[in-house]
C-alpha positions as a Markdown table, in Angstrom:
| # | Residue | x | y | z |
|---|---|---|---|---|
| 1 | Unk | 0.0 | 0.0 | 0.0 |
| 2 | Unk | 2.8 | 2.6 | 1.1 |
| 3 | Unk | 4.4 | 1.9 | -2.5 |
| 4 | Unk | 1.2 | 2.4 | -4.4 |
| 5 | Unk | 1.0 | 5.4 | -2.7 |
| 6 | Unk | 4.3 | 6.9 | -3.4 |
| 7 | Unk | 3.8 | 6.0 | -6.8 |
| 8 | Unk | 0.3 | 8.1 | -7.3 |
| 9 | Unk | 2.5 | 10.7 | -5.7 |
| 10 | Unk | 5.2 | 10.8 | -8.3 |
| 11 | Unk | 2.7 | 10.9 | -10.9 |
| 12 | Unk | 0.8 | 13.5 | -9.5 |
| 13 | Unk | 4.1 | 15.7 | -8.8 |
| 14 | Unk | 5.8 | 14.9 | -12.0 |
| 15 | Unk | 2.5 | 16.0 | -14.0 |
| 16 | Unk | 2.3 | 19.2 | -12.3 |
| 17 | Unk | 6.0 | 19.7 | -13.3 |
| 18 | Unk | 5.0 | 19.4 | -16.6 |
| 19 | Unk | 4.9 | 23.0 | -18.4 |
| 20 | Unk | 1.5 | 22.1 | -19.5 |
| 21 | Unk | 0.3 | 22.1 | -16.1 |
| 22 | Unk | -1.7 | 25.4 | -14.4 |
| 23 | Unk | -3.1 | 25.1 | -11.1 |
| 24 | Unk | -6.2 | 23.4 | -10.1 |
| 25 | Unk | -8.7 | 22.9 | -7.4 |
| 26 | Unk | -9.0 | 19.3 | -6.0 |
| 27 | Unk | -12.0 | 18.3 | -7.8 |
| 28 | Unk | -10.7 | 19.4 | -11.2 |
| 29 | Unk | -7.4 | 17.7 | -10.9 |
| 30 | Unk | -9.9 | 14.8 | -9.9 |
| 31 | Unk | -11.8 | 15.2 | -13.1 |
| 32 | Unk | -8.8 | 15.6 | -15.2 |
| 33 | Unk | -6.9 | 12.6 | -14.3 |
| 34 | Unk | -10.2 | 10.6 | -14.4 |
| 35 | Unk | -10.5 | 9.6 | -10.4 |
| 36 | Unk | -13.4 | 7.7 | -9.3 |
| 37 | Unk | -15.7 | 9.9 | -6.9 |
| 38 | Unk | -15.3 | 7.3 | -4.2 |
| 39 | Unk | -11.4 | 7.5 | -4.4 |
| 40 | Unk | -11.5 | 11.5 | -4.4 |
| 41 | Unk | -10.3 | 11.3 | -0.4 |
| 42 | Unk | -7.4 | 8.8 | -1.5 |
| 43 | Unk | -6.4 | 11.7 | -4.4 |
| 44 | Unk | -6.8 | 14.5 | -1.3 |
| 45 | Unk | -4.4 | 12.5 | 1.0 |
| 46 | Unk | -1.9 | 12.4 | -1.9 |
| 47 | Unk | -1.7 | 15.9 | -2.2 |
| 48 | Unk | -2.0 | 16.5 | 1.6 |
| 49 | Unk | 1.1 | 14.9 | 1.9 |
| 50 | Unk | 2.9 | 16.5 | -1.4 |
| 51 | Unk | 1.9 | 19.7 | 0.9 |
| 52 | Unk | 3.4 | 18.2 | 3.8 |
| 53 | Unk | 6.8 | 17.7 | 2.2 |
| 54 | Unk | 6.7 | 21.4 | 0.6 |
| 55 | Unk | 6.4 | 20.2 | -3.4 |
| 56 | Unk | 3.0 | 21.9 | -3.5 |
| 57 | Unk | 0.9 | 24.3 | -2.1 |
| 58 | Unk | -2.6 | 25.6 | -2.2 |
| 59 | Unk | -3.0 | 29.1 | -3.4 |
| 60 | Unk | -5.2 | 31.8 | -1.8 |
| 61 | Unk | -8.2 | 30.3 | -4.2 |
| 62 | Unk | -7.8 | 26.8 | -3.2 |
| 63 | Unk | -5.7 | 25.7 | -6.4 |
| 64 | Unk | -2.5 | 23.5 | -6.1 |
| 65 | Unk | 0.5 | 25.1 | -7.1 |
| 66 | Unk | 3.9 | 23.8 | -7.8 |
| 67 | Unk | 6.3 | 24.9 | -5.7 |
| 68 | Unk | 6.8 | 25.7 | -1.6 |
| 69 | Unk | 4.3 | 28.7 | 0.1 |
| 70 | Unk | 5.8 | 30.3 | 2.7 |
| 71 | Unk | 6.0 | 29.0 | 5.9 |
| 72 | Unk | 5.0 | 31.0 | 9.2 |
| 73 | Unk | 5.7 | 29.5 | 13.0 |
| 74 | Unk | 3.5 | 30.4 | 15.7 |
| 75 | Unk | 1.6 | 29.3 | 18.8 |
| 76 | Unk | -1.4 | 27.4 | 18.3 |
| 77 | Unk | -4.4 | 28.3 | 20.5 |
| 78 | Unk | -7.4 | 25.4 | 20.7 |
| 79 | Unk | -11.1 | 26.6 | 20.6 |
| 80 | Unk | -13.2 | 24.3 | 22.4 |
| 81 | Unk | -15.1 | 24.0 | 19.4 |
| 82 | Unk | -12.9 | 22.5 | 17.7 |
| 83 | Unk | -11.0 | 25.2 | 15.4 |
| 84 | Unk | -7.8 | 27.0 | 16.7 |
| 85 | Unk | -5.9 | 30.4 | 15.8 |
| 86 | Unk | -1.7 | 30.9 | 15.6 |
| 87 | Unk | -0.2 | 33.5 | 17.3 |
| 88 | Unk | 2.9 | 34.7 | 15.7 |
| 89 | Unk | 5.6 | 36.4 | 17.1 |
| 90 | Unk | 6.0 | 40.2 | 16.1 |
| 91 | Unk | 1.9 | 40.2 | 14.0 |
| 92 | Unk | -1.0 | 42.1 | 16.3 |
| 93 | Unk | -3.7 | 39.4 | 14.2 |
| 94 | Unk | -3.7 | 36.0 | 15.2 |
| 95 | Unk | -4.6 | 33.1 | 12.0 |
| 96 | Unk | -7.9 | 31.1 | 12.2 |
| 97 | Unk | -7.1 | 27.5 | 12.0 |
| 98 | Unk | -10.4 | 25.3 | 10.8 |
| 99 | Unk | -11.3 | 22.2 | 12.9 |
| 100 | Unk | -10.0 | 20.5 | 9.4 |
| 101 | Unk | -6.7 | 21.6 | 9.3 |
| 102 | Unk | -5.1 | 21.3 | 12.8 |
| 103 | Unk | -3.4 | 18.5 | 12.0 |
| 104 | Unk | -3.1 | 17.1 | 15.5 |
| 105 | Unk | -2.0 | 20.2 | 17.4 |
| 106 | Unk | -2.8 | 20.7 | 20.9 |
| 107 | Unk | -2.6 | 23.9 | 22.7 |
| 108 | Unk | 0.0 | 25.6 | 23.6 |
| 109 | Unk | 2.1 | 23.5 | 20.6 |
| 110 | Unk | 4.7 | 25.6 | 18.3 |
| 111 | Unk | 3.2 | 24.8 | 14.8 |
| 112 | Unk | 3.9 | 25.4 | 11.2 |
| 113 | Unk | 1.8 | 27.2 | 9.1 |
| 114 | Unk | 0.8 | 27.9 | 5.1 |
| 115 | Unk | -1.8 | 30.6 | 4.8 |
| 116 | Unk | -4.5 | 29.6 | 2.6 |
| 117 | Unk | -6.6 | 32.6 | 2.6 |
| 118 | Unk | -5.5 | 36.3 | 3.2 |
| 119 | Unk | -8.7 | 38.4 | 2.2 |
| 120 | Unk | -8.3 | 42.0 | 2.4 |
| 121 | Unk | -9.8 | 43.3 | 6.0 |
| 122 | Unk | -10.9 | 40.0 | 6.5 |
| 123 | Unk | -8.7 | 37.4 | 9.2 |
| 124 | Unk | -6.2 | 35.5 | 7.2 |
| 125 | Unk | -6.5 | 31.7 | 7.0 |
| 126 | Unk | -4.5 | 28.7 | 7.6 |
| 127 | Unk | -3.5 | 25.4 | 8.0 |
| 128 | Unk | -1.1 | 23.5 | 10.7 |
| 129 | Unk | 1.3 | 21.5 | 8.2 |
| 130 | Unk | 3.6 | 20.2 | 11.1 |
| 131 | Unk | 4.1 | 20.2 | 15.0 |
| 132 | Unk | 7.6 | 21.9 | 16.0 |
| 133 | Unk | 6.8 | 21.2 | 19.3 |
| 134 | Unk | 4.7 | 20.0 | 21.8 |
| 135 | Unk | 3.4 | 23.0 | 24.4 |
| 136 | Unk | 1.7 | 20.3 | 26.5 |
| 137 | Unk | 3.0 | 17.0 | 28.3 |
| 138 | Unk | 0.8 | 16.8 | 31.6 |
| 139 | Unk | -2.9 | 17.3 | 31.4 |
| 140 | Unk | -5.3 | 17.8 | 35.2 |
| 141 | Unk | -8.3 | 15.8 | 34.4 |
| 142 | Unk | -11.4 | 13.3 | 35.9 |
| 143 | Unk | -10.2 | 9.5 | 35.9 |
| 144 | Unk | -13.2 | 7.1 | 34.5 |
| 145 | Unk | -12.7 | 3.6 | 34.1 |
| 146 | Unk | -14.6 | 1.6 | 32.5 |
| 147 | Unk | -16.4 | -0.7 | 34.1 |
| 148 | Unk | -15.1 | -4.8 | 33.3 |
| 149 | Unk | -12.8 | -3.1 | 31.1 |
| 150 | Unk | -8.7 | -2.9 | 31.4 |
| 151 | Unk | -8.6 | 1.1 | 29.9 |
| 152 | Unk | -10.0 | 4.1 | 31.5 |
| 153 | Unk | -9.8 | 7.7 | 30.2 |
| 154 | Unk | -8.6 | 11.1 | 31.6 |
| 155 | Unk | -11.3 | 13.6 | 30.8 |
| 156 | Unk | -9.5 | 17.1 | 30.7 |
| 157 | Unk | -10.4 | 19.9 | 33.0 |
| 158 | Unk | -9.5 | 22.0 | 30.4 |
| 159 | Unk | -11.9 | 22.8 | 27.4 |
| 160 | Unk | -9.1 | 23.9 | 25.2 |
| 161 | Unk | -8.1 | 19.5 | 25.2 |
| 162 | Unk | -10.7 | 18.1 | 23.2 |
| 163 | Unk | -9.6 | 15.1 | 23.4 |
| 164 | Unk | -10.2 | 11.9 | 26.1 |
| 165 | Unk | -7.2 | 10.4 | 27.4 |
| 166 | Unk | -6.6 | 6.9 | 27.0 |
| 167 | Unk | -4.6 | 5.3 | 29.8 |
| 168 | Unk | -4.2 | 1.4 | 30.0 |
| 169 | Unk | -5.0 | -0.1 | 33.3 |
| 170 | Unk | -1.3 | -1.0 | 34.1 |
| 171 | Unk | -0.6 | 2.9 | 33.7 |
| 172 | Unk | -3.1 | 4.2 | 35.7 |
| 173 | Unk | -1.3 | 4.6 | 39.0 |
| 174 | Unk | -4.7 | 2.6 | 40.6 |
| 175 | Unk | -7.2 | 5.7 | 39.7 |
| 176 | Unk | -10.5 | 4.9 | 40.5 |
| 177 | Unk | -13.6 | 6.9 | 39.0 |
| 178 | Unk | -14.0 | 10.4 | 40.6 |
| 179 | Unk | -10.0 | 10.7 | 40.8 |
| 180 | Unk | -8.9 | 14.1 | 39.9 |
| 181 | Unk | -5.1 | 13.0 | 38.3 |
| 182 | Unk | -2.7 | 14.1 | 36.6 |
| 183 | Unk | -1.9 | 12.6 | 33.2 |
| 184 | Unk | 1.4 | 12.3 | 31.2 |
| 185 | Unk | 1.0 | 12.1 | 27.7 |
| 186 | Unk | 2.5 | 9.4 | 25.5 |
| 187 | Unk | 0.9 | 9.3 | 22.6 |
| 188 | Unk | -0.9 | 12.6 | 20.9 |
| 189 | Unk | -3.6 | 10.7 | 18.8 |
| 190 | Unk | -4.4 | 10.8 | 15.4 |
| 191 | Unk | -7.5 | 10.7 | 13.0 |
| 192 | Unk | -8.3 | 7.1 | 14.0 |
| 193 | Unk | -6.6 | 7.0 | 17.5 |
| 194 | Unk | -7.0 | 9.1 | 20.7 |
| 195 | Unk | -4.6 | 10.6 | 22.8 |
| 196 | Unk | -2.1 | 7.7 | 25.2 |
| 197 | Unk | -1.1 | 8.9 | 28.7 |
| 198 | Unk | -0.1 | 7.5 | 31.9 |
| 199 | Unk | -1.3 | 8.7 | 34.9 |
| 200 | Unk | 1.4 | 10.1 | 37.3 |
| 201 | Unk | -0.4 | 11.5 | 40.0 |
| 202 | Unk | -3.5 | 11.4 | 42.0 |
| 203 | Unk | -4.6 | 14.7 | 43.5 |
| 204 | Unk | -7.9 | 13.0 | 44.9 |
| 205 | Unk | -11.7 | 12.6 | 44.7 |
| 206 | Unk | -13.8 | 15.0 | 43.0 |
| 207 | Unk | -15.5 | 15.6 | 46.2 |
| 208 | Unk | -12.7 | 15.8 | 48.8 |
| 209 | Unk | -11.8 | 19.4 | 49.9 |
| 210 | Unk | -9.4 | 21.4 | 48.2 |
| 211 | Unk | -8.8 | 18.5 | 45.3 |
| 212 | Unk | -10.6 | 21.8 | 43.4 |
| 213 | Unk | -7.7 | 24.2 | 44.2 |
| 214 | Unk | -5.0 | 21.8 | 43.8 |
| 215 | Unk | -6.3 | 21.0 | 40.1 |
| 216 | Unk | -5.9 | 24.5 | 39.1 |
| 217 | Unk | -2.6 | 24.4 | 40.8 |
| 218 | Unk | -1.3 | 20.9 | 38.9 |
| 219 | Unk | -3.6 | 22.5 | 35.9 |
| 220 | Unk | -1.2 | 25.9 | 35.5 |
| 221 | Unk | 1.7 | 24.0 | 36.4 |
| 222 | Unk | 2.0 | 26.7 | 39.2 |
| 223 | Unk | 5.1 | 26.8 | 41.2 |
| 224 | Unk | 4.4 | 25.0 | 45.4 |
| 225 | Unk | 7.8 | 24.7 | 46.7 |
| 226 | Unk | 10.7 | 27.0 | 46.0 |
| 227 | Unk | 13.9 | 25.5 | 45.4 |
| 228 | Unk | 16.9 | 24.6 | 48.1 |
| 229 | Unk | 19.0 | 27.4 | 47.0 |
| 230 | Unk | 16.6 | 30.4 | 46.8 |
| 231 | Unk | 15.7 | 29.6 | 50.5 |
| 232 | Unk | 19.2 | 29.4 | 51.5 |
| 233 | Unk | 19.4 | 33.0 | 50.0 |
| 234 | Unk | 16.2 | 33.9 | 51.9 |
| 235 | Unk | 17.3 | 32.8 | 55.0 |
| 236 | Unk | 20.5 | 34.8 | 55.0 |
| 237 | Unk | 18.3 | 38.1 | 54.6 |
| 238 | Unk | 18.0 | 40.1 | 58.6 |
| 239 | Unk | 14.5 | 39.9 | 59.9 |
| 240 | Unk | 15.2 | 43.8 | 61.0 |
| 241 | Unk | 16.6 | 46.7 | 59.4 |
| 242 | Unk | 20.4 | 47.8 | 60.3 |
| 243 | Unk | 21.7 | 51.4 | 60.8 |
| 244 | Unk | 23.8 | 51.1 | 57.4 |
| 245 | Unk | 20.4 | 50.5 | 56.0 |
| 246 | Unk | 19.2 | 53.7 | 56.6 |
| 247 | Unk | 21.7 | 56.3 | 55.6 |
| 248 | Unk | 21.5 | 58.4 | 53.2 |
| 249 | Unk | 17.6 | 57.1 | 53.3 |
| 250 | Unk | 14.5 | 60.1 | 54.2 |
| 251 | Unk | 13.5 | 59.2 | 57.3 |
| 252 | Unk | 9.7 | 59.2 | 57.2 |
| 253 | Unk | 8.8 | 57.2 | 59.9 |
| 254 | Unk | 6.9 | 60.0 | 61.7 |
| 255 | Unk | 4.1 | 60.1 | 58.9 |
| 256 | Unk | 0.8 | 58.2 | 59.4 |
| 257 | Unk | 0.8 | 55.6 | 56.4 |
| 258 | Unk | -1.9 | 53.3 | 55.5 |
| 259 | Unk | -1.7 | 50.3 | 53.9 |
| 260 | Unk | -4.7 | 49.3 | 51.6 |
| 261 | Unk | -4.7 | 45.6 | 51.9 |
| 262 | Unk | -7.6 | 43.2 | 53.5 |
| 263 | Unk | -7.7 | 42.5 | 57.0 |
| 264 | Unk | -5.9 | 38.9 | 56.9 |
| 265 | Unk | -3.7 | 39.7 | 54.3 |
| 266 | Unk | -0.3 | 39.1 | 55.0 |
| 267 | Unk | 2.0 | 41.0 | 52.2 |
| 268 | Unk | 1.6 | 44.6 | 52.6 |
| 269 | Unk | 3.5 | 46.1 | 50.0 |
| 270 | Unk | 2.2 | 49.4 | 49.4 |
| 271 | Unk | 0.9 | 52.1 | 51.2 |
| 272 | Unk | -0.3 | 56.1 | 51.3 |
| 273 | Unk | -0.2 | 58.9 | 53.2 |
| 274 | Unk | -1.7 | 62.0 | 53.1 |
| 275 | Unk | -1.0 | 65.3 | 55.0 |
| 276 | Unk | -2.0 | 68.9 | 54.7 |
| 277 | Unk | 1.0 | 71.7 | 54.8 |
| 278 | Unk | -0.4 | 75.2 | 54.3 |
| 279 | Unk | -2.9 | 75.5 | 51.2 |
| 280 | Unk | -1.8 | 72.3 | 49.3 |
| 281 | Unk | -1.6 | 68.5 | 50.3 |
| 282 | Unk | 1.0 | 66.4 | 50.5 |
| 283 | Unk | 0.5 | 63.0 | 49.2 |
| 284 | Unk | 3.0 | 60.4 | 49.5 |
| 285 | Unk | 3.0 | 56.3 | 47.6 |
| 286 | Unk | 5.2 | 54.5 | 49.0 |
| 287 | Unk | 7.0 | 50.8 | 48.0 |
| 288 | Unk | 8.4 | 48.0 | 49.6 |
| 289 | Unk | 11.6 | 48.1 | 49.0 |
| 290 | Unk | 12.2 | 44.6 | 47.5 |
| 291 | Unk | 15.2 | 45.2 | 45.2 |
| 292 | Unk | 17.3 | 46.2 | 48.5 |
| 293 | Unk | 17.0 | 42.4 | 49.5 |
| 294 | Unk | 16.5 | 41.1 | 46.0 |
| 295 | Unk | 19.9 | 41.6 | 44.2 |
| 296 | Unk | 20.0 | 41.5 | 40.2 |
| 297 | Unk | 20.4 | 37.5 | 38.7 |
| 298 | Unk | 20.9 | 36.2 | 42.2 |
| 299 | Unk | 18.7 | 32.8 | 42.7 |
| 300 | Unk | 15.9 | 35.1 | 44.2 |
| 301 | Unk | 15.8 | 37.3 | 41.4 |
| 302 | Unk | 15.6 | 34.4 | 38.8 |
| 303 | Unk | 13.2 | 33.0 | 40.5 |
| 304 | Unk | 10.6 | 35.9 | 40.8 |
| 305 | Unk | 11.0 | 36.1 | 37.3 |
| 306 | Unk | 10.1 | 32.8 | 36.3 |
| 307 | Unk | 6.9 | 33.2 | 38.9 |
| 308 | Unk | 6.6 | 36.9 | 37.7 |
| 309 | Unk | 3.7 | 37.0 | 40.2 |
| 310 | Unk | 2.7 | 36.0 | 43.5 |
| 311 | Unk | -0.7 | 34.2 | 43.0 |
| 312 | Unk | -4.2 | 34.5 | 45.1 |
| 313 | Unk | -6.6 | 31.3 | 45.2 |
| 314 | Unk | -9.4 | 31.0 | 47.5 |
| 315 | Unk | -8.0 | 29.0 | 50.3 |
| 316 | Unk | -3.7 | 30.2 | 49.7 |
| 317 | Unk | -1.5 | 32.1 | 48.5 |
| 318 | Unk | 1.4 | 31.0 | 45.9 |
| 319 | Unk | 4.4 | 34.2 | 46.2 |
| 320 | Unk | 6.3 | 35.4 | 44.1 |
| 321 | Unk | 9.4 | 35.5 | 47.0 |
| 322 | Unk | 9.7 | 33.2 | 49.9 |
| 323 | Unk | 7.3 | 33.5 | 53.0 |
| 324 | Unk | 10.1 | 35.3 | 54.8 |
| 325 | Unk | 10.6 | 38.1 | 52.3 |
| 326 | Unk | 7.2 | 38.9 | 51.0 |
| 327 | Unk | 5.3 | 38.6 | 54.4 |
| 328 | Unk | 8.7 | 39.7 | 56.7 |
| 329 | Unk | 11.2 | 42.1 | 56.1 |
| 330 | Unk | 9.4 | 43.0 | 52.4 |
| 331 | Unk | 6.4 | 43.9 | 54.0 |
| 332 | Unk | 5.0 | 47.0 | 55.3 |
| 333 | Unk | 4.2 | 45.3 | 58.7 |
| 334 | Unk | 2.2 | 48.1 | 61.2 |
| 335 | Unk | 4.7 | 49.1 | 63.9 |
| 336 | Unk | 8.1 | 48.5 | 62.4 |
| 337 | Unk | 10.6 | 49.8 | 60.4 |
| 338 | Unk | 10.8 | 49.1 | 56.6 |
| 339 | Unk | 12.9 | 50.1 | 53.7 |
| 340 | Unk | 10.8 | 52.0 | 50.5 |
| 341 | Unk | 10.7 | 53.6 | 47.4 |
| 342 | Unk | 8.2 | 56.8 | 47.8 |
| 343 | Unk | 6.4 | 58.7 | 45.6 |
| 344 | Unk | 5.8 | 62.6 | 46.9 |
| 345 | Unk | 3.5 | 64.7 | 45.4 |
| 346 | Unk | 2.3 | 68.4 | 46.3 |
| 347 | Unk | -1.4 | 69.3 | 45.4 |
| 348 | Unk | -2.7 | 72.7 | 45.3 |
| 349 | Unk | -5.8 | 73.7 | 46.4 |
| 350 | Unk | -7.6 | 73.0 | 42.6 |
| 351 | Unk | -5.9 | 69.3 | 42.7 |
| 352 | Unk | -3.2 | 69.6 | 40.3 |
| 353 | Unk | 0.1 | 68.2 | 41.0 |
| 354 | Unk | 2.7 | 71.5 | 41.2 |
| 355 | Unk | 5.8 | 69.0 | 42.7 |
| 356 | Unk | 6.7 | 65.9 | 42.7 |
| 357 | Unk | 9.9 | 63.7 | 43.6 |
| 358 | Unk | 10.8 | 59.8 | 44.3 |
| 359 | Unk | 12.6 | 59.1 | 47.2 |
| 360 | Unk | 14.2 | 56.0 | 49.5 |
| 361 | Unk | 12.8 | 56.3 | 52.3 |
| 362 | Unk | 12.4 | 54.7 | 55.9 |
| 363 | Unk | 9.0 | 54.3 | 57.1 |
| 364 | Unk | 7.2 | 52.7 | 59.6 |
């Protein structure tokens, strides 16, 4: 079969080399080369895969040309609904992707692209031609098993996945219906076959408390531990602020600040002030000051980058720095002294700002 195949191939290519040839739509080179209506799909996967390898390519009116069509990479984003878009680096307009021409991507996968439709004010048109590379490997989902069978599938908590898992029995970890797992994929699917996976972690029943948060935890991939030398960093940072701290720092510590944060939170990092001198206010912003503890490409910096944000869920808090920074000596803690970056701003009387200046500072 693969040889008859690659023989209809050559044909095909070698008659579109031919300087007789102009391009075609599918059914007309169907008509042309007299192919039975019932073997039009076999002619479509012949020149699916002449596509593939870059010896043809569909113009912007669906005719097969000779020759390679330019080539885009991007980021493929699913639709639940089955069609996708490609976000490429550098272009402000993403490129639909129909359900028929994802060619297995998932989301999140780096994909090549042809365009096949650019209309004028109109989003341009595409189709995935290859996976660079998979954006996905671990997928949160429902364990179901089925019932006297030796398979079970991962449903996917995310919509974007439109795809069932299938995980074998021996790969399941012993997930029972109602597990929430995690699921490492083996296999992406095909046409005929679905996704493969393993599963290689159970974060619990459906029903048992917080299995909800952790899911969206194991789901984003998000960050619970840091790593051995950040804290060993952290821990060498003073709980309290030293006299060599302070110089050369305005010492604000007189001013009644307040911070703006909810009772029980625990990282205060900003806070205002507000005083009246004469006929105009004084309004001050002030900042932790982080980056005095926080050098430049030491393990703490790096690693606030990667995290490039603390996270809030409903029952905890994932932070950008270590417990000890963010909710210690980083935070604006009522009652004692902190290093910060202030903003200072004079307002007259009609509310405009006539001065302002940025300042360390030493508050309290």
């Amino acid at each position: 079969m693969d040889q008859m195949f690659e023989k209809r191939k050559k044909i095909i290519y070698d008659f579109m080399c031919d300087d007789i040839y102009v391009p075609m739509k599918l059914k007309e080179l169907a008509i042309l080369l007299q192919v039975p209506k019932e073997q039009k799909n076999d002619l479509k996967k012949v020149m699916d895969s002449l596509e593939a390898e870059g010896k043809v390519y569909l113009s912007k009116k669906g005719k097969y040309c000779k020759g390679e069509a330019k080539r885009l990479t991007g980021i493929y984003q699913a639709h639940p609904r089955g069609f996708g878009f490609v976000t490429i680096e550098g272009e402000t307009e993403d490129i639909f992707i129909g359900e028929d021409d994802t060619n297995g991507a998932f989301q999140g996968d780096t994909v090549e692209i042809t365009l096949t439709k650019a209309p004028e004010g109109k989003r341009r048109e595409g189709k995935v031609i290859s996976v660079v590379s998979r954006g996905t490997t671990r997928i949160v989902g429902l364990y179901q098993n089925q019932k006297n069978k030796n398979y079970g599938f991962v449903i996917p908590d995310n919509q974007r996945f439109l795809k069932d898992i299938f995980v074998p029995k021996e790969r399941s970890l012993g997930a029972m219906n109602g597990h929430k797992v995690v699921a490492e994929l083996t296999y992406y699917g095909d046409e005929k076959r679905k996704p493969e996976g393993k599963v290689v972690e159970i974060i619990g029943y459906i029903t048992d408390p917080g299995t909800d948060i952790l899911s969206i935890v194991k789901n984003y991939d998000l960050p619970m531990e840091f790593p051995e030398k950040v804290m060993n960093q952290a821990a060498r940072v003073p709980e309290e602020i030293s006299e060599a701290d302070m110089n050369g720092r305005k010492d604000m510590r007189d001013w009644q600040m307040v911070t703006i944060d909810g009772e029980d939170a625990k990282d205060l990092d900003d806070a205002v002030s507000l005083i009246k001198e004469g006929d105009n206010y004084i309004l001050g912003v002030h900042i932790a000051d982080v980056t005095n503890y926080v050098q430049e490409r030491s393990a703490l910096d790096w690693e606030a980058y990667k995290r490039g944000t603390s996270v809030y869920l409903v029952d905890r808090v994932i932070p950008m720095l270590p417990h000890v920074l963010s909710n210690g000596i980083c935070s604006l803690n009522a009652g004692e002294d902190r290093l910060a970056l202030s903003c200072i701003m004079t307002i007259n009387e009609k509310g405009a700002v006539v001065d302002h200046k940025i300042a360390e500072t030493v508050v309290h």
